[in-house]
C-alpha positions in Angstrom: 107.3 94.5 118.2 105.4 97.8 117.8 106.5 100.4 120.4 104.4 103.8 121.6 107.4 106.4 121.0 105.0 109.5 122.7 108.2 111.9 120.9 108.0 109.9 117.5 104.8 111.6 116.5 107.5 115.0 116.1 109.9 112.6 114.9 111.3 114.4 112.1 111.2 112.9 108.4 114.3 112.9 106.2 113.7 112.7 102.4 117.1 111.4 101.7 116.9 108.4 103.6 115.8 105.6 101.3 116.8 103.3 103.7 114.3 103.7 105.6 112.1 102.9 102.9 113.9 100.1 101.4 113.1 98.5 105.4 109.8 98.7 104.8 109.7 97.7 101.5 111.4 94.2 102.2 109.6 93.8 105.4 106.3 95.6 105.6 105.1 93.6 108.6 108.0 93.8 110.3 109.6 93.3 111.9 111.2 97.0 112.3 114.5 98.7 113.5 114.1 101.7 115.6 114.5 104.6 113.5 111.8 102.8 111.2 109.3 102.3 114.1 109.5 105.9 115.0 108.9 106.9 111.5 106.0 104.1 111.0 104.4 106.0 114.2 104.8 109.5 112.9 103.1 108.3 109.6 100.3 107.0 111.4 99.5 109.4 113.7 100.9 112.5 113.0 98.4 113.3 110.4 99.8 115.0 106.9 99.5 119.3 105.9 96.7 117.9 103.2 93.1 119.0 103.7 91.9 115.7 103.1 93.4 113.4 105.9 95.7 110.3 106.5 95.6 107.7 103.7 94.2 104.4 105.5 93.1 101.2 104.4 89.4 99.8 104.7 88.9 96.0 104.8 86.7 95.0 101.8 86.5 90.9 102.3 88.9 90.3 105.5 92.0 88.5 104.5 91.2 89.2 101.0 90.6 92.7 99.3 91.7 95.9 100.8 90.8 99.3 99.7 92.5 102.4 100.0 90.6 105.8 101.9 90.8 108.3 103.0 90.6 110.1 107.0 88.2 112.7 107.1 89.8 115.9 108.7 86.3 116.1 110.9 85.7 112.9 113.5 82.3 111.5 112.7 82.7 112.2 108.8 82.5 109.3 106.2 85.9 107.5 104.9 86.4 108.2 101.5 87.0 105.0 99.6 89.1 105.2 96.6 87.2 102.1 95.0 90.0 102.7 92.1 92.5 101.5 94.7 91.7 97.7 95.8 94.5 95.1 96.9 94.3 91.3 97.4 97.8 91.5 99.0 98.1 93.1 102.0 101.9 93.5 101.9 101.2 95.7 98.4 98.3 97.6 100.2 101.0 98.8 102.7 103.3 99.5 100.8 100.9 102.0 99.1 99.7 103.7 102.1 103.4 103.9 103.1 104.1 105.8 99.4 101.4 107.8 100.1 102.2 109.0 103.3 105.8 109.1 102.7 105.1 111.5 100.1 102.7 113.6 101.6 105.0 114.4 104.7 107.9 114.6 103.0 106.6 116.6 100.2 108.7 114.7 98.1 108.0 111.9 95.7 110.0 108.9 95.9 112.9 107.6 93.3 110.9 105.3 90.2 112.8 102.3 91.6 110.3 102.7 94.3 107.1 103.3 92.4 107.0 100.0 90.5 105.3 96.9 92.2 106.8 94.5 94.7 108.2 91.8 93.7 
């Protein structure tokens, strides 16, 4: 069940834990334990230090293809769409926003276990 932690959006991120990742990595629809919920919300609304915004994903063919984009910094601006980036699983388009964020927060990149696809 997703829960509005108002303090989660200053939640702070640790880098070393993995297992917080490996969560989501099993189960990227959930559903989530508490510490993962409040990191989940800080992804999602807390923004990243990049000039280019919060990696998001834009419904190509509902149900079907996802792509991966981009938040502009500016409301009102056009998403960029990385048309490189398109999904038919919805579980692997997750899991790439989640790497994405993850390592734009952190500032760190994530082990190679981690970068290859899901099962």
């Amino acid at each position: 069940m997703l829960v509005n932690y108002t303090a989660a959006a200053h939640w702070p991120i640790d880098a070393s834990r993995l297992d917080l990742v490996e969560e989501f990595r099993r189960k990227p629809r959930g559903p989530h334990g508490d510490e993962l919920q409040k990191l989940l919300h800080r992804m999602r609304w807390s923004g990243d230090s990049e000039a280019s915004g919060r990696y998001v994903l834009v419904v190509k063919e509902p149900g079907r293809r996802w792509a991966l984009g981009r938040l502009p910094r500016m409301r009102g601006k056009p998403i960029e769409i990385l048309s490189n980036q398109v999904f038919t699983s919805i579980a692997e388009a997750e899991w790439e926003v989640f790497k994405r964020r993850w390592e734009a927060l952190t500032g760190t990149s994530l082990p190679p276990s981690f970068k290859e696809p899901m099962a």
